[in-house]
C-alpha positions in Angstrom: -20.1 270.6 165.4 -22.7 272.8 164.5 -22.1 276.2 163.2 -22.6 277.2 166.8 -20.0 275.2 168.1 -21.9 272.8 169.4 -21.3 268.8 169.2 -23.8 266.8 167.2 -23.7 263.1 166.9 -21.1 261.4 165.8 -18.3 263.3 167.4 -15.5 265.8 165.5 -15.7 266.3 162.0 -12.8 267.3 160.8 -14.1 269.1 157.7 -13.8 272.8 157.9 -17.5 273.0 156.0 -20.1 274.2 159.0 -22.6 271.9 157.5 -22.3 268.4 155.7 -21.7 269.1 151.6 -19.1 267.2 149.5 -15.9 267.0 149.2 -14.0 266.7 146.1 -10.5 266.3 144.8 -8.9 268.9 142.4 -6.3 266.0 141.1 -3.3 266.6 139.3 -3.7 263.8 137.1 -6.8 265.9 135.6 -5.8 266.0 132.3 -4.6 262.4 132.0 -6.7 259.8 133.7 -9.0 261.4 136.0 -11.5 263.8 133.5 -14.1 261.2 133.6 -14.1 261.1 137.2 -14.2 264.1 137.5 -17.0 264.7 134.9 -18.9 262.4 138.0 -18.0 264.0 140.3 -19.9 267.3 138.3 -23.4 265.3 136.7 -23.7 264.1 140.1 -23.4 267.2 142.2 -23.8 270.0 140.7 -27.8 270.5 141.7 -26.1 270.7 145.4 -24.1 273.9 144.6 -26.7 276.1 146.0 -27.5 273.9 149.2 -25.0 272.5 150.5 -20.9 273.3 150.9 -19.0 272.0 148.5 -15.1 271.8 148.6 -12.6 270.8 146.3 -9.2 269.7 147.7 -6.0 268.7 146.2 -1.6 270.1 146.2 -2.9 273.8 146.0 0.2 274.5 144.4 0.1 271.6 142.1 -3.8 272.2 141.1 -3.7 275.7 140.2 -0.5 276.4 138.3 0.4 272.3 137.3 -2.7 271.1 135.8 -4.2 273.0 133.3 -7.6 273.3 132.5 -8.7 272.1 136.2 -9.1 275.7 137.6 -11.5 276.3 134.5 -13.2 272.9 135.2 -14.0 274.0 138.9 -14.5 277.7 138.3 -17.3 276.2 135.1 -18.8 273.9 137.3 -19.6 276.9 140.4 -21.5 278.4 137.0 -23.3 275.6 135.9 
């Protein structure tokens, strides 16, 4: 859909973003195994901040107040 509401190809998206943009996870294991990847996740998209959606998903709950650092990691990477 469109932000109109209108379809376009490919059927239902089920993203809640009104145009395509990425999609990252906020992952618990942050601070143990998953840094690096998401350190990718950053040098490859942060030139897309200011064009396209981006959304970072993930246990809400878990994310903000269970993993440390991670909220800092997101909220650095909107100012990069």
């Amino acid at each position: 859909m469109d932000v109109y509401g209108d379809p376009v190809a490919g059927g239902k998206r089920s993203s809640a973003t009104a145009f395509i943009g990425v999609n990252m996870e906020g992952d618990s294991d942050f601070n143990k195994s998953k840094r690096a990847i998401f350190n990718d996740y950053i040098d490859t998209f942060s030139p897309l901040i200011n064009d396209v959606p981006i959304v970072f998903y993930g246990n809400t709950l878990e994310v903000v107040t269970g993993t440390p650092g991670l909220l800092d990691a997101i909220e650095d990477f909107y100012r990069s």
